[in-house]
C-alpha positions as CSV (number, residue, x, y, z in Angstrom):
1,X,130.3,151.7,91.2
2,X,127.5,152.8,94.0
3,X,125.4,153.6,90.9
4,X,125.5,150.1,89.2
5,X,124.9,148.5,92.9
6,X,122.2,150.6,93.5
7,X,120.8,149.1,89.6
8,X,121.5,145.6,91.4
9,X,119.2,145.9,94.2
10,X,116.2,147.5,91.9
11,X,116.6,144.3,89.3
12,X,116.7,141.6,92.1
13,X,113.7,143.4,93.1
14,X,112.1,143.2,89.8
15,X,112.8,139.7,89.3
16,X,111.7,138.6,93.5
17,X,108.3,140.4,92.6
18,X,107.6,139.1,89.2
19,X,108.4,135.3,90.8
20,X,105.6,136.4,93.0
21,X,103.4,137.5,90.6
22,X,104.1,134.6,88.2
23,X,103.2,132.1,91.5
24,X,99.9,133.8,91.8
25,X,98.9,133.5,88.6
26,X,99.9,130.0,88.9
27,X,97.5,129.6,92.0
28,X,94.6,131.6,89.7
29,X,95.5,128.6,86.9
30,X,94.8,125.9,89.5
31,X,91.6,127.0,90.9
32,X,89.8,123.9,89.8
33,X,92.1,121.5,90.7
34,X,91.2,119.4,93.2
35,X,94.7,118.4,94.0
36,X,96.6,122.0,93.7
37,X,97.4,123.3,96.9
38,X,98.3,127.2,97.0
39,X,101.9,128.3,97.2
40,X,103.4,131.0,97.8
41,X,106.9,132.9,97.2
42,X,109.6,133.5,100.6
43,X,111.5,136.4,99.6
44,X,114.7,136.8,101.5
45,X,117.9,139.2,102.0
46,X,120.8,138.2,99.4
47,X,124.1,137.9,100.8
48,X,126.3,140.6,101.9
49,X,129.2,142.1,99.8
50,X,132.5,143.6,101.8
51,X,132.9,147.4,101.6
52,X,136.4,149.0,101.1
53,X,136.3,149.4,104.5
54,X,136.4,146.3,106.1
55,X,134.3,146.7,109.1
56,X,131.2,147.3,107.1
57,X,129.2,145.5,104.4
58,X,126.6,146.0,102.0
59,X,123.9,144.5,101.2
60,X,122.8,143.4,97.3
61,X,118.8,143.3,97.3
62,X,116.8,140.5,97.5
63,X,116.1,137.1,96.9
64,X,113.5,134.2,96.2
65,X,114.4,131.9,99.5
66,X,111.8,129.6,98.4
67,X,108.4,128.8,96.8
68,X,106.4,126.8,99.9
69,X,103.2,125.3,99.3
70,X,100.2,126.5,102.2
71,X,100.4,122.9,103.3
72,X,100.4,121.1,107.0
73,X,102.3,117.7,106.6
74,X,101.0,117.1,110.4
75,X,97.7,117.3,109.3
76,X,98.2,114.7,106.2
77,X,99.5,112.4,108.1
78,X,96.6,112.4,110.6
79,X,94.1,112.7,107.6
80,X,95.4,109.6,106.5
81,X,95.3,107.7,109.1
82,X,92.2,108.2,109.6
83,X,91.3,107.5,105.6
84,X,92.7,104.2,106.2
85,X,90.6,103.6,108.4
86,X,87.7,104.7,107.0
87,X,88.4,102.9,103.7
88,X,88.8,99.5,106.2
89,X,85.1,100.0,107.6
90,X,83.7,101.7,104.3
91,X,84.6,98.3,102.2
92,X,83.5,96.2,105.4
93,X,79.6,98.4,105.2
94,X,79.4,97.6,101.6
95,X,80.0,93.8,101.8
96,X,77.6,93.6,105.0
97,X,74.8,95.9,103.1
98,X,75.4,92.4,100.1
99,X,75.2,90.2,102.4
100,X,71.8,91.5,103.9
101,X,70.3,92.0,100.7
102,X,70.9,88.3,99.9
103,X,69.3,87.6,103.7
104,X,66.2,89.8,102.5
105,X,62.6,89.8,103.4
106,X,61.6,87.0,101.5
107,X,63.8,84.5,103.3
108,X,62.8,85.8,106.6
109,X,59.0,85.2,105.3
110,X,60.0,81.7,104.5
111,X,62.0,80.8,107.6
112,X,58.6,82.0,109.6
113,X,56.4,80.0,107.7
114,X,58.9,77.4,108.5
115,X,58.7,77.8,112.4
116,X,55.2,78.5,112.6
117,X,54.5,75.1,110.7
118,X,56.1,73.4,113.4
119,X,54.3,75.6,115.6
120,X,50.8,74.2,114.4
121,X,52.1,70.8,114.4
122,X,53.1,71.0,118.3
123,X,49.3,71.7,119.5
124,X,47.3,69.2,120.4
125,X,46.2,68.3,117.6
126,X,48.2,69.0,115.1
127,X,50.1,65.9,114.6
128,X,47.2,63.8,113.5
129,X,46.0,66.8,111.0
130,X,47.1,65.6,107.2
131,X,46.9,69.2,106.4
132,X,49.4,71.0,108.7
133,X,51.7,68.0,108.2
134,X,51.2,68.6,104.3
135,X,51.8,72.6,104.8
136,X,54.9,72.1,107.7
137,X,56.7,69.7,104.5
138,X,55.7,72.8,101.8
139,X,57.5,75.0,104.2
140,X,60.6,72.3,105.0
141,X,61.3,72.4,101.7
142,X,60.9,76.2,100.2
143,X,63.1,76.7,103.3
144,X,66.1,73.8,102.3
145,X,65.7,75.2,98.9
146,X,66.3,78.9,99.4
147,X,69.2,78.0,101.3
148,X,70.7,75.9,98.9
149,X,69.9,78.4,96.2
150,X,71.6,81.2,98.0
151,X,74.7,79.6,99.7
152,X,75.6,78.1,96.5
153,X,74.6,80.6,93.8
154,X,74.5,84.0,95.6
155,X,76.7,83.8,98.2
156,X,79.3,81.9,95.8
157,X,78.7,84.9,93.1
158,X,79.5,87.4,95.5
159,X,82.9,85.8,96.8
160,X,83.9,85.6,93.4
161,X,82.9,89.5,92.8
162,X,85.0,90.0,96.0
163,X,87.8,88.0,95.1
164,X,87.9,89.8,91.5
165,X,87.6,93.5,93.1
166,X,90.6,92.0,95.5
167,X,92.9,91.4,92.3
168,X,91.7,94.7,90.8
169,X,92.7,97.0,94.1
170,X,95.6,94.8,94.0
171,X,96.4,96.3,90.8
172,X,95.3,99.6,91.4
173,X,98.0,99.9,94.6
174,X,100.8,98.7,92.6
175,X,100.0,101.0,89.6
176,X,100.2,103.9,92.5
177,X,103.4,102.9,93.6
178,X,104.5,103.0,90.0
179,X,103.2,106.1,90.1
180,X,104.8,107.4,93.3
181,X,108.2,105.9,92.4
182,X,108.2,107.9,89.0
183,X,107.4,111.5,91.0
184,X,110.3,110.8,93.1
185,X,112.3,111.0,90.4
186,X,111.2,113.5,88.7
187,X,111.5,115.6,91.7
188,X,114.7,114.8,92.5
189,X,116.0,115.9,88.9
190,X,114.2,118.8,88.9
191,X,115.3,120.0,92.6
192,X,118.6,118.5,92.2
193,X,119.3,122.0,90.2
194,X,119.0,124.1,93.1
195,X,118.8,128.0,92.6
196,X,115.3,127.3,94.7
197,X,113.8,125.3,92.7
198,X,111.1,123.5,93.8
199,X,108.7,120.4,92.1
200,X,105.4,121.7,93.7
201,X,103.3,120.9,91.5
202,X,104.5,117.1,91.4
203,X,104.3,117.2,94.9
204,X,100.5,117.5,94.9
205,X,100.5,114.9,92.4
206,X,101.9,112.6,94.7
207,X,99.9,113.9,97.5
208,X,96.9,112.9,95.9
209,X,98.2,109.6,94.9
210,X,99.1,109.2,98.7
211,X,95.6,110.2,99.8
212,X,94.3,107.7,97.6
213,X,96.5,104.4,98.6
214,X,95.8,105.4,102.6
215,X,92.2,104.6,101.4
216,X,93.2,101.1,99.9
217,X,95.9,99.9,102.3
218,X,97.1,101.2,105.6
219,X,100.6,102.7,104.6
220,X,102.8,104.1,106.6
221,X,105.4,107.4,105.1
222,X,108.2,109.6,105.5
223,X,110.2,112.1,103.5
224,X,114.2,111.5,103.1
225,X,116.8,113.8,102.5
226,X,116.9,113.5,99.1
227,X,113.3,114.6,99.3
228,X,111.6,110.8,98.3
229,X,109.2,109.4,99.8
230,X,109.2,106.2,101.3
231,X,106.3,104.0,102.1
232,X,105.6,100.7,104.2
233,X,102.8,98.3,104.9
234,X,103.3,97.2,108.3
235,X,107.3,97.8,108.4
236,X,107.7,96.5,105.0
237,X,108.7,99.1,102.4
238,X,107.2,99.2,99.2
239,X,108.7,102.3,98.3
240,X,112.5,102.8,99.5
């Protein structure tokens, strides 16, 4: 009977190494993906068996506790806070950097032709002088008419490109969610099994769907027990 325990131990050996063999080549497969994150196998005692002799036991080799990724939850959390705020300000820069090349140098040309027209025509002598009078009304109205031109043509075009890019983030988050909901359940069939078994691999998945609503709207998270995660938008969940 020793013999065939003996046997025991030197499979579950077998098996708790080639699990950890099979999860490096795994991370070798994944090298290039940008959302993989490295895992590695826990091994762990197996239970203990009773000997004829009560007072001792034996034990029966070894086990795969579990397959953890290489991962610091603290650190995603922070990282996306911080994304979120990053994607408020980055979308904030590229509206501003519109807006000035609407204002550019050509309508700051005009506007100082503008006040330096009016500038001629406060000297002396410059209200009796056809000529400046002439030049200050030229520059009155290339003024009025560049800033008719852009508040009702390119300002007006750009709300509308905002207001479109609005409707298509819109869309974007709620296809995520979509997304995110479908992981969770996928994960929770798969780990439901138990024997160990972990959805990694969907994890990063919805890792990197996570990373990229934190850029879009500033969500807030948390694993439950059943190992889903649930996200709000200012302590309204969109995922429960």
């Amino acid at each position: 009977m020793s013999g065939f325990g003996g046997l025991y131990i030197s499979i579950s050996g077998i098996y708790a190494n080639k699990k950890a063999l099979d999860t490096v080549s795994h991370n070798v497969a994944n090298v290039n993906n940008p959302n993989y994150v490295r895992q590695s196998v826990i091994h762990a005692e197996s239970s203990y068996h009773k000997t004829v002799d009560v007072r001792f036991q034996k034990g029966i080799g070894v086990d795969v506790q579990q397959i953890r990724q290489i991962r610091d939850e603290f650190l995603d959390v922070k990282l996306r806070r911080e994304m979120a705020t990053f994607g408020y300000y980055n979308a904030k820069a590229e509206i501003l950097g519109e807006v000035e090349m609407i204002f550019d140098s050509n309508f700051q040309d005009i506007m100082d032709n503008f006040w330096k027209g009016w500038e001629e025509l406060s000297k002396a002598d410059g209200a009796d002088s056809l000529t400046i009078r002439a030049l200050l009304h030229e520059n009155a109205v290339a003024f009025v008419t560049t800033a008719n031109h852009i508040s009702s043509v390119q300002l007006d075009s750009l709300q509308f490109s905002l207001n479109k890019k609005m409707l298509n983030r819109a869309e974007e988050v709620n296809n995520i969610l979509k997304d995110i909901v479908g992981l969770n359940d996928k994960m929770k069939v798969i780990e439901g099994y138990g024997n160990h078994i972990t959805a990694n691999d969907y994890k990063d998945e919805r890792n990197a769907l996570l990373d990229r609503l934190s850029q879009l709207i500033p969500i807030a998270y948390y694993e439950n027990s059943y190992g889903e995660v649930v996200v709000s938008l200012h302590g309204r969940d969109l995922i429960n």
